[in-house]
N, CA, C and O atoms as a MOPAC input file, in Angstrom:
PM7 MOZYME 1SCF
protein

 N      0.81100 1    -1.19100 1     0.00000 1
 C      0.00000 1     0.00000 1     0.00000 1
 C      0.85300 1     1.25300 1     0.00000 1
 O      0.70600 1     2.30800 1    -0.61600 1
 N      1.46300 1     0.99200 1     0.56000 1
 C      3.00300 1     2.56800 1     1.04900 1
 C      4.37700 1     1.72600 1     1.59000 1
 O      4.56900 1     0.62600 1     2.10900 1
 N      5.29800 1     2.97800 1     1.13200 1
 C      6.28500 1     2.56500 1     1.74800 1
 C      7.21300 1     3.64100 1     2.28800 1
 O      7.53100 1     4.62500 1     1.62000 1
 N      7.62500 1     3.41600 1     3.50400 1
 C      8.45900 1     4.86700 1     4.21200 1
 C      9.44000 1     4.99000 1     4.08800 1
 O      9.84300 1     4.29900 1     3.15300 1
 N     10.39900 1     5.71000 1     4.68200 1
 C     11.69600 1     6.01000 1     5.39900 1
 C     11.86000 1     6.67200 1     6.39600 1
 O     11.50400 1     7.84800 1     6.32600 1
 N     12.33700 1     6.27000 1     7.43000 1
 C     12.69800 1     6.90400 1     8.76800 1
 C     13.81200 1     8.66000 1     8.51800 1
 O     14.19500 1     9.57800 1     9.24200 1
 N     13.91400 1     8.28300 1     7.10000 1
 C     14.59800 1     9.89500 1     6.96800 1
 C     13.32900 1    10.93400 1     6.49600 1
 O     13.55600 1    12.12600 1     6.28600 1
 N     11.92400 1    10.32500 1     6.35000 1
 C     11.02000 1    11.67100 1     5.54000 1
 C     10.53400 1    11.62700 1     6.59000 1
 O      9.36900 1    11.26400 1     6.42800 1
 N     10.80700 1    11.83800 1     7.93700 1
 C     10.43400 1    12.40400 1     9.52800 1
 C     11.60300 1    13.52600 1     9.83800 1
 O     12.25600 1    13.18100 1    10.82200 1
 N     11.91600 1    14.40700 1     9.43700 1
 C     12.91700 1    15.40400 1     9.67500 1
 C     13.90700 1    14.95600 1     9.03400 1
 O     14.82200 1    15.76200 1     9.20200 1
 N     14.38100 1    13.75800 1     8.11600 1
 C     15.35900 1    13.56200 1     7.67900 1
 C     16.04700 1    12.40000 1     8.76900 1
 O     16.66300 1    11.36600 1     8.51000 1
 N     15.70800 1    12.96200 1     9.98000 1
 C     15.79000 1    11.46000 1    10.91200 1
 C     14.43700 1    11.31100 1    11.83300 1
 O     13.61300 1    12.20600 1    11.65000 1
 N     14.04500 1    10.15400 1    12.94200 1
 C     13.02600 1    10.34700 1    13.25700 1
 C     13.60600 1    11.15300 1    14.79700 1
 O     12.84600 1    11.78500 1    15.52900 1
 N     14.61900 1    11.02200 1    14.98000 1
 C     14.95700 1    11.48400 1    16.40400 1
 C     15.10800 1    13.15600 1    16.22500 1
 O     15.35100 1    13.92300 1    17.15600 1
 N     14.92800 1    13.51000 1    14.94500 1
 C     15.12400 1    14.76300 1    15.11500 1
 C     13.77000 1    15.39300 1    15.24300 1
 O     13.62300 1    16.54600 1    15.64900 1
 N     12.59000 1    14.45000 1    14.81500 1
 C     11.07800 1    15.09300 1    15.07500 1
 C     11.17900 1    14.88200 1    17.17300 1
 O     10.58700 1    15.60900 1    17.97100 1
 N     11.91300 1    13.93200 1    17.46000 1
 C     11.26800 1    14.01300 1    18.85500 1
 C     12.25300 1    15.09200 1    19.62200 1
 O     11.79500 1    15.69200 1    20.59400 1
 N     13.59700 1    15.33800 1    19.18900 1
 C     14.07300 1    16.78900 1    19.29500 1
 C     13.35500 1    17.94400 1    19.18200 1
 O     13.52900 1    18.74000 1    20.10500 1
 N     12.61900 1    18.25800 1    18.34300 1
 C     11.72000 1    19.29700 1    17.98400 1
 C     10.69400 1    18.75900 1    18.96100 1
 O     11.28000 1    19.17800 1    19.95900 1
 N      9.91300 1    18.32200 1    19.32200 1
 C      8.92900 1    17.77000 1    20.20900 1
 C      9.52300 1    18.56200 1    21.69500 1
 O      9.12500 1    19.63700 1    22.14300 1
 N     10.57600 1    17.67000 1    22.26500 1
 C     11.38600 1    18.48800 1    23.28900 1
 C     11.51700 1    19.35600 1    23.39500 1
 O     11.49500 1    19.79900 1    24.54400 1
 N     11.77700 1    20.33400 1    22.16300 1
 C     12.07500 1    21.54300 1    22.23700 1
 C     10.75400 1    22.20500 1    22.39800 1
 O     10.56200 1    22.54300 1    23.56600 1
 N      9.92000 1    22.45400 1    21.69500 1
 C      8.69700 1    22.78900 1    21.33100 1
 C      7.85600 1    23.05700 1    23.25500 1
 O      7.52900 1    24.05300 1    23.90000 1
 N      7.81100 1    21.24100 1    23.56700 1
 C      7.26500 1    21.38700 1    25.00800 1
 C      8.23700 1    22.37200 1    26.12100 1
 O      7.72700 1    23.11700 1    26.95700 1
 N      9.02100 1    22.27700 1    26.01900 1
 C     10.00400 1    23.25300 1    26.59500 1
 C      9.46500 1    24.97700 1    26.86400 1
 O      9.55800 1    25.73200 1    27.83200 1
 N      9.09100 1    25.06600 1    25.98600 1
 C      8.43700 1    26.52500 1    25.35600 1
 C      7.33700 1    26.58500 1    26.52100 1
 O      7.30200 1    27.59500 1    27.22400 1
 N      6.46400 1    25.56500 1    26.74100 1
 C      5.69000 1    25.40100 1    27.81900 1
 C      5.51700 1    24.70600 1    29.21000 1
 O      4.51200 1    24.33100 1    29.81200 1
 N      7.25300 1    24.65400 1    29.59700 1
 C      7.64900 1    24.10600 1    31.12700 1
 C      7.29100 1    23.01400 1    30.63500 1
 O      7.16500 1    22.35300 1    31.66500 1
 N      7.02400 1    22.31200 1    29.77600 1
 C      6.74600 1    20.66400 1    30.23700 1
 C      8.20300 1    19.84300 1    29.87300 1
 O      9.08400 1    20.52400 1    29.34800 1
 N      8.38300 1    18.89400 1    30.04600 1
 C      9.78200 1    18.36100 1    29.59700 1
 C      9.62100 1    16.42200 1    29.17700 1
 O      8.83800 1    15.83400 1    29.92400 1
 N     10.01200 1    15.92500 1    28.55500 1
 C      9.64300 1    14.86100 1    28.21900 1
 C     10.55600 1    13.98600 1    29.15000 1
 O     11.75700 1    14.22900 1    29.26700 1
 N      9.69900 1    12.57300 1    30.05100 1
 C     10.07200 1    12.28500 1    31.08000 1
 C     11.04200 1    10.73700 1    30.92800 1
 O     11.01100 1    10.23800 1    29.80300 1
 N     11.84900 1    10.01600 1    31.97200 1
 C     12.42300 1     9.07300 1    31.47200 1
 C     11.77700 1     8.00400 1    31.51700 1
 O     11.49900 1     7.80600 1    32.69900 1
 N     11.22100 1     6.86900 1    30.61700 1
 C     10.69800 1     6.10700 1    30.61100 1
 C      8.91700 1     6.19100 1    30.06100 1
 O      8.03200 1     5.34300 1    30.18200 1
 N      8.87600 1     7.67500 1    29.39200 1
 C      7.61600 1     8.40200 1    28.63900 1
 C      7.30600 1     6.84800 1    26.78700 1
 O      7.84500 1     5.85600 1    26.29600 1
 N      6.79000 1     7.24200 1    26.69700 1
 C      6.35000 1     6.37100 1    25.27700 1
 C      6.62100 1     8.02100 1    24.63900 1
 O      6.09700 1     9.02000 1    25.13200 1
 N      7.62600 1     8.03300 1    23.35200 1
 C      6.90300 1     9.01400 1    22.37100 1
 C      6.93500 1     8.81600 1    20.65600 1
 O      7.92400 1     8.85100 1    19.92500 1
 N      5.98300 1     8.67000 1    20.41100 1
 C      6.55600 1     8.44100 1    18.92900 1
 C      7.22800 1     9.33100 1    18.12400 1
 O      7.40900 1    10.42700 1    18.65500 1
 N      7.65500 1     9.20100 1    17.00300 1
 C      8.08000 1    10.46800 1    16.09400 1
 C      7.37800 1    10.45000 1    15.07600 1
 O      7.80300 1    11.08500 1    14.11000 1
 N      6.56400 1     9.99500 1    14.99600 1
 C      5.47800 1     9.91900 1    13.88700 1
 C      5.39700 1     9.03200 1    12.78500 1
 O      6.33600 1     8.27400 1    12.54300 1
 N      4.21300 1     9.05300 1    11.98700 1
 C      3.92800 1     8.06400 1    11.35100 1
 C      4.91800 1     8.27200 1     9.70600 1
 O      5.19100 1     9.43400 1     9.40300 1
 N      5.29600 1     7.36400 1     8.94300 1
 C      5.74900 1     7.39000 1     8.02600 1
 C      5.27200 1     6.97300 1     6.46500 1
 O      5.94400 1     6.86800 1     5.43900 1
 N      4.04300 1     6.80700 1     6.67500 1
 C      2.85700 1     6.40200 1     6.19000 1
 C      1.66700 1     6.81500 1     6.46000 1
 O      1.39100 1     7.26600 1     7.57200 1
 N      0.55600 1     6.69300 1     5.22000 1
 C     -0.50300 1     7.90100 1     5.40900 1
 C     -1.40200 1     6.28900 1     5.84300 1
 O     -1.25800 1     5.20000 1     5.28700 1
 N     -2.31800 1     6.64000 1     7.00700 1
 C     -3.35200 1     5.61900 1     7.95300 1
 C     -4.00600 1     5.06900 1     6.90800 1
 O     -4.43500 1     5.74700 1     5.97400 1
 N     -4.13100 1     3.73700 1     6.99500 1
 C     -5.28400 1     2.86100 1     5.96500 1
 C     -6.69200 1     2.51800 1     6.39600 1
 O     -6.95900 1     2.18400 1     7.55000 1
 N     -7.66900 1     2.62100 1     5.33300 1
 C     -9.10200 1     1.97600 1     6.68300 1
 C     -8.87700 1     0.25600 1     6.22100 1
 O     -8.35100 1    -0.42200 1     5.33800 1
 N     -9.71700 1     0.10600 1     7.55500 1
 C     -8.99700 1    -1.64800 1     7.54700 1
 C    -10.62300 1    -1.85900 1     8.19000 1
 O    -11.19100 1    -0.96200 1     8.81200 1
 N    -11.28800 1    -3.31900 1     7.89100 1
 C    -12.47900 1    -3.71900 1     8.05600 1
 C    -11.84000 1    -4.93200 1     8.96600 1
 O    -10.67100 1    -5.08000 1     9.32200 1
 N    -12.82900 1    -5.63100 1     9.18600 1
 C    -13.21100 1    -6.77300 1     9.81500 1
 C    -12.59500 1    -7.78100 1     8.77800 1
 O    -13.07600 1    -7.74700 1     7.64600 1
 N    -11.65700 1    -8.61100 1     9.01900 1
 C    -11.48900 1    -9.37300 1     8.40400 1
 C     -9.98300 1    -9.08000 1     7.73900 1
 O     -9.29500 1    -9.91300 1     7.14800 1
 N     -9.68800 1    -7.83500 1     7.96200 1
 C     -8.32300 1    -7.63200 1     6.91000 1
 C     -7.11700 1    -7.93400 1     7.68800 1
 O     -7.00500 1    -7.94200 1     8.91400 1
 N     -6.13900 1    -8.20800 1     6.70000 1
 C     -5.18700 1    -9.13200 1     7.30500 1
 C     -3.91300 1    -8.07500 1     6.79700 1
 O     -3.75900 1    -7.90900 1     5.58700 1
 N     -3.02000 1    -7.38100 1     7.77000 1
 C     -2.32400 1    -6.40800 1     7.07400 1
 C     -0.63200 1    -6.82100 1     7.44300 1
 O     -0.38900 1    -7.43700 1     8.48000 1
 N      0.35300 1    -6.46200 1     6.60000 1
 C      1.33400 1    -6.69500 1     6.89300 1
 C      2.40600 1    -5.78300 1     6.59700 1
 O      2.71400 1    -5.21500 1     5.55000 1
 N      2.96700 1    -5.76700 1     7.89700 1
 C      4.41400 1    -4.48100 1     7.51700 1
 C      5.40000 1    -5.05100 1     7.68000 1
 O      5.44100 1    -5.87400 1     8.59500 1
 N      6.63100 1    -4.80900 1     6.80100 1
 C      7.93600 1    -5.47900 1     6.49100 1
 C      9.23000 1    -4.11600 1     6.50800 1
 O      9.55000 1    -3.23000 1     5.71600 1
 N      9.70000 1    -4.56100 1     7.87800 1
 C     10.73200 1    -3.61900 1     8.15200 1
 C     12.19800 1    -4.08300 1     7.94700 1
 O     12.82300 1    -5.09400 1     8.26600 1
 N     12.46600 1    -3.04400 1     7.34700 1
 C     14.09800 1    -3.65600 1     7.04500 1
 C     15.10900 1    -3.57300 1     8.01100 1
 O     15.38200 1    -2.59000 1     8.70000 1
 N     15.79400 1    -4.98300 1     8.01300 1
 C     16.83500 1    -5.33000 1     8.95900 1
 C     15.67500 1    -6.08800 1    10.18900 1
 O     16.14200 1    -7.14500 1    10.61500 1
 N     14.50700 1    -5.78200 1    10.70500 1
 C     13.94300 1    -6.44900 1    11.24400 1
 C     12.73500 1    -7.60400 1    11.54900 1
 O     12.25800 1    -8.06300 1    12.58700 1
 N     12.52300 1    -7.80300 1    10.29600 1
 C     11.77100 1    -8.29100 1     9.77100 1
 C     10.01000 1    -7.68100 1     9.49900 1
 O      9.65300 1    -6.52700 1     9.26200 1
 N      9.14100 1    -8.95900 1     9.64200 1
 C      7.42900 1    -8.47900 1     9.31200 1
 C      6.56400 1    -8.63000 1    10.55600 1
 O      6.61500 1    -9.55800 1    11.36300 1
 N      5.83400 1    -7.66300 1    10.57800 1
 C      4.62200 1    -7.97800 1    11.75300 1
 C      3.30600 1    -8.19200 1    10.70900 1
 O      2.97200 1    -7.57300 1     9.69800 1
 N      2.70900 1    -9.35300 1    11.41200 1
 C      0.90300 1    -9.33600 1    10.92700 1
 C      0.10000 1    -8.97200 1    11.74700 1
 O      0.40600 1    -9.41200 1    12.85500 1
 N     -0.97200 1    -8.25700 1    11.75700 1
 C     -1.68600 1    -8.39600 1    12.35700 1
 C     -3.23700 1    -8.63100 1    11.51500 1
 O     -3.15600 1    -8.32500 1    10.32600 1
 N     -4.68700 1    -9.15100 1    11.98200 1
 C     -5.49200 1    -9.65800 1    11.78200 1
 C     -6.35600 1    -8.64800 1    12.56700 1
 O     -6.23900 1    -8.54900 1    13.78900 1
 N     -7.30800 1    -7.82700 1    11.78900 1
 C     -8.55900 1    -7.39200 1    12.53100 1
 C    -10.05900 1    -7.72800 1    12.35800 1
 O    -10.71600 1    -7.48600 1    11.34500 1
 N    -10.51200 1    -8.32500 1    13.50000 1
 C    -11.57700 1    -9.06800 1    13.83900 1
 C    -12.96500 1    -8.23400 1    14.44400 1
 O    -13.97100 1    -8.86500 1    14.77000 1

């Protein structure tokens, strides 16, 4: 359906969660140790029904399936 690169997120993805840091900063907040944050998606969202069976294939780490029921 699509395919990404971890460089069309700022060119890296750690540099969107740099900007993130920075950004909250602006408003006393600070990103904490052991927080979840993503750097965003690298791919535009698919609609997925009942029944669809989707698969992503990452390089160097292999594929995840998942099945929605």
């Amino acid at each position: 359906m699509s395919t990404g690169a971890g460089a069309a997120v700022f060119g890296n993805p750690a540099q969107s969660v740099a900007w993130l840091a920075n950004k909250l900063s602006e408003f006393g907040i600070t990103i904490k140790k052991g927080e979840f944050v993503m750097s965003g998606s690298l791919v535009s969202a698919v609609k997925v029904e009942s029944g669809s069976l989707s698969t992503a294939m990452f390089d160097r780490l292999g594929r995840v399936f998942a099945l929605f029921e």
